[in-house]
C-alpha positions in Angstrom: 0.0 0.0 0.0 1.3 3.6 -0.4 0.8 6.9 0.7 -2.2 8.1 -1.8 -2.5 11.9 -2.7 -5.6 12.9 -4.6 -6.7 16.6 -6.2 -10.8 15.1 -6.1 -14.4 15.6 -5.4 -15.4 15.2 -1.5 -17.7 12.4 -2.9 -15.1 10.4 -3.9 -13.0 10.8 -0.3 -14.3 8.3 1.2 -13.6 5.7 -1.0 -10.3 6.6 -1.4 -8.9 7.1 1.8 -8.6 2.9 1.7 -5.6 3.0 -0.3 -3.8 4.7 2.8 -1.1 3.3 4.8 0.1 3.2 8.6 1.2 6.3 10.1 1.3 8.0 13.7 -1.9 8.1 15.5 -3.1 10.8 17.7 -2.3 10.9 21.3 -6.0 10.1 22.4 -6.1 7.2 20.3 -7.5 3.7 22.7 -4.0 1.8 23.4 -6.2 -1.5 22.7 -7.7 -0.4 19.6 -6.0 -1.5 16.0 -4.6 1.7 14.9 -7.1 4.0 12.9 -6.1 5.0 9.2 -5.4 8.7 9.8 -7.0 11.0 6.6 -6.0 14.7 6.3 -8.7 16.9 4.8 -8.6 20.6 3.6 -12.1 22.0 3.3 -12.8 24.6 0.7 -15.0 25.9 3.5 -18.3 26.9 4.5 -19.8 29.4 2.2 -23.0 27.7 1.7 -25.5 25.3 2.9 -24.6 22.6 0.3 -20.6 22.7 1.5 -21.8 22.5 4.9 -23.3 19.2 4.1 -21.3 18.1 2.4 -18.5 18.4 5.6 -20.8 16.5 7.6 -21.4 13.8 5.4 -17.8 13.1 5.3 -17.2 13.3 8.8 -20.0 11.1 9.3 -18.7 8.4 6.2 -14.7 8.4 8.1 -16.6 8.0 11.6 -18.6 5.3 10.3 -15.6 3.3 8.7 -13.3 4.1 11.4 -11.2 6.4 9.5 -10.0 9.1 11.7 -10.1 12.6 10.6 -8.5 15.7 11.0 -10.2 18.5 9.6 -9.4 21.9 8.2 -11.3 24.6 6.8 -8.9 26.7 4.2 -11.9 29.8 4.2 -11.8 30.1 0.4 -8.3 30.3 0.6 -5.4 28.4 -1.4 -2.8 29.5 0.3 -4.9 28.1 3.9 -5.0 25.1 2.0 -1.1 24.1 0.5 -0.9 25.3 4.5 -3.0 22.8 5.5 -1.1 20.0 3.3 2.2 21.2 4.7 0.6 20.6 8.4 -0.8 17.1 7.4 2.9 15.9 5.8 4.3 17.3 8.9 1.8 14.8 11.1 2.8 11.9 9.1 -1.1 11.3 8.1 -2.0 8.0 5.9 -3.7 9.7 3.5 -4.1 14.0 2.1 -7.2 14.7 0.3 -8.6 18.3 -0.3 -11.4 20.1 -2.3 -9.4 22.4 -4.6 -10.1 26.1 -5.0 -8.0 26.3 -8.0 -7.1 23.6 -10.3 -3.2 25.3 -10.5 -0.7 26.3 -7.9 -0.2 22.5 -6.6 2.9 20.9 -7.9 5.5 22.2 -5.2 3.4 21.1 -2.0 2.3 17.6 -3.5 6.1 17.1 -4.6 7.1 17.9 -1.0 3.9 15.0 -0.2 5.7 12.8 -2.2 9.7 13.2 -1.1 9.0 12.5 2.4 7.6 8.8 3.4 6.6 7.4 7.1 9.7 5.6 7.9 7.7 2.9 9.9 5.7 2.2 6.4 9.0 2.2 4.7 10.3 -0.4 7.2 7.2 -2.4 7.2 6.7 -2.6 3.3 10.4 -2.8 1.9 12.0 -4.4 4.5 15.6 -5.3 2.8 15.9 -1.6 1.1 15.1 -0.2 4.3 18.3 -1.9 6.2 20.3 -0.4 2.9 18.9 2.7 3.5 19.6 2.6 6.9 23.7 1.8 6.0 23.8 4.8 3.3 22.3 7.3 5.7 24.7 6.2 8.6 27.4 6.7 6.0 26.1 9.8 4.7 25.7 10.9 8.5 29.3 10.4 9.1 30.4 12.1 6.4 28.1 15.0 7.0 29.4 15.0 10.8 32.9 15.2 9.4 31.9 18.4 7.4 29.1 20.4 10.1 30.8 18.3 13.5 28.0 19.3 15.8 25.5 20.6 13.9 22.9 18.1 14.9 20.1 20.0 13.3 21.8 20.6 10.1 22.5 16.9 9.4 19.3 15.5 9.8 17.7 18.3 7.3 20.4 16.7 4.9 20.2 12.7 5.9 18.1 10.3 3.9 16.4 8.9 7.6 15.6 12.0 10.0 12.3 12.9 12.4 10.6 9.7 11.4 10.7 10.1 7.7 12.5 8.8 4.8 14.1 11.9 2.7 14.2 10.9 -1.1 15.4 13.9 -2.4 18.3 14.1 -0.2 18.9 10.3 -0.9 18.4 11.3 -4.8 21.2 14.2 -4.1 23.4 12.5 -2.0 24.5 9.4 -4.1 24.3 10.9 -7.5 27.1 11.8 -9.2 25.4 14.9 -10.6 22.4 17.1 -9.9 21.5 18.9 -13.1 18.2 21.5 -13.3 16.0 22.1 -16.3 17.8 25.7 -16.9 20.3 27.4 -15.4 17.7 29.4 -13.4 16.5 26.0 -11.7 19.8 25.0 -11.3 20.4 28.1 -9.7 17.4 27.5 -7.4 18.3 24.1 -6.6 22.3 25.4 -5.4 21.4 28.7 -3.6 18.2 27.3 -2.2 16.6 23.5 -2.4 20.1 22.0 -1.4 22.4 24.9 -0.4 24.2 22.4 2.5 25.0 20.0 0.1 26.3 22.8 -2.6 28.7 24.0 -0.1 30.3 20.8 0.2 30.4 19.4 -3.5 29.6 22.7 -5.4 30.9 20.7 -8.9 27.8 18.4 -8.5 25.1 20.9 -9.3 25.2 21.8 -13.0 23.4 22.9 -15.9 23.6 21.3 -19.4 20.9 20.7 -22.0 20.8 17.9 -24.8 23.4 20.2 -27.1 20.6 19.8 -29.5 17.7 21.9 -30.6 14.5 20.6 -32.6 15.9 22.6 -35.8 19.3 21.0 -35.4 17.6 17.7 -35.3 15.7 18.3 -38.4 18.5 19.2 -40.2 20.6 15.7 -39.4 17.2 14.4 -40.5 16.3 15.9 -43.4 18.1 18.7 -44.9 15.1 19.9 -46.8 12.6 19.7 -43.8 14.9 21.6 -41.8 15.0 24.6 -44.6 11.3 24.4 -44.9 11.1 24.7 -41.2 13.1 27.5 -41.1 11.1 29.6 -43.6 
């Protein structure tokens, strides 16, 4: 099972939220109890009778297959909303859903959804890659201690295994040989910003390089007539 993100109708929440996966539980949670699939759920909000409903039949659906919820109300907001998702990744819930505002403005918060996996899922579902995980990151964390010696903070923001979580981008960054952006704007981004730490300590590993080849250069290895007809 995986950690399922979906951009959908309330209607369909329900449904989903059975594709979800284990996860921290909150404190109140009966020690006895099998541990309760945890959904996250941004609300477009209350502005009419119909949305009101609508809340209540989905708190009433998760209640009455033991899902637990934890509920937001964004207040017509999208930036309450990516807010909200940042909260939920933060809490290790199962599942994120949320009734969209607008259809654009998602990618970076879902990307940051999908770097970052419960370790205990991780552990439980891929048990051999976990214990390699586990060898690269104490590795990596050695290293990293060599370079920031005391920095305890530091090093877990750059580790692959940190605060319950499994980091994929920083084990994507860490064992490449190269980290290459779209442009040299992203690539930019990515040094100065995304992965600063790891730019200070291998700075030749972030680069930018396209292909070398444009789609008129192409057409004229192709066809030397369809490249002068493309470029009348």
């Amino acid at each position: 099972m995986k950690k399922t993100f979906r951009l959908a109708a309330v209607l369909l929440l329900i449904p989903m939220v059975l594709c979800g996966c284990t996860a921290s539980r909150p404190d109140d949670a009966p020690a006895s109890a099998s541990p309760a699939l945890l959904l996250g759920f941004s609300q477009l909000g209350a502005e009419s009778a119909w949305r009101l409903g609508n809340t209540r039949s989905i708190q009433e659906a998760a209640e009455k297959a033991g899902v637990a919820l934890m509920y937001l109300d964004a207040n017509q907001k999208q930036a309450e909303q990516i807010k909200h998702i940042r909260s939920f990744i933060a809490y290790q819930v199962d599942v994120i859903a949320f009734a969209p505002i607008v259809e654009h403005g998602w990618d970076t918060v879902l990307q940051e959804a999908l770097e970052r996996w419960p370790e205990q899922l991780f552990a439980e579902q891929l048990p051999r890659i976990y214990m390699i995980l586990n060898e690269m990151n104490r590795r990596l964390c050695q290293d990293l201690w060599d370079a920031f010696p005391g920095q305890w903070d530091r090093i877990a923001q750059m580790s692959i295994l940190a605060y319950g979580q499994v980091h994929m981008a920083n084990l994507a960054v860490a064992y490449s040989h190269s980290v290459n952006g779209v442009s040299a704007i992203h690539t930019d981004i990515l040094r100065k910003q995304t992965f600063r730490d790891y730019a200070m300590l291998q700075p030749r590993k972030f680069v930018s390089s396209g292909n070398g080849c444009s789609q008129s250069g192409r057409a004229a290895a192709y066809d030397g007539n369809l490249f002068h007809d493309v470029r009348v």
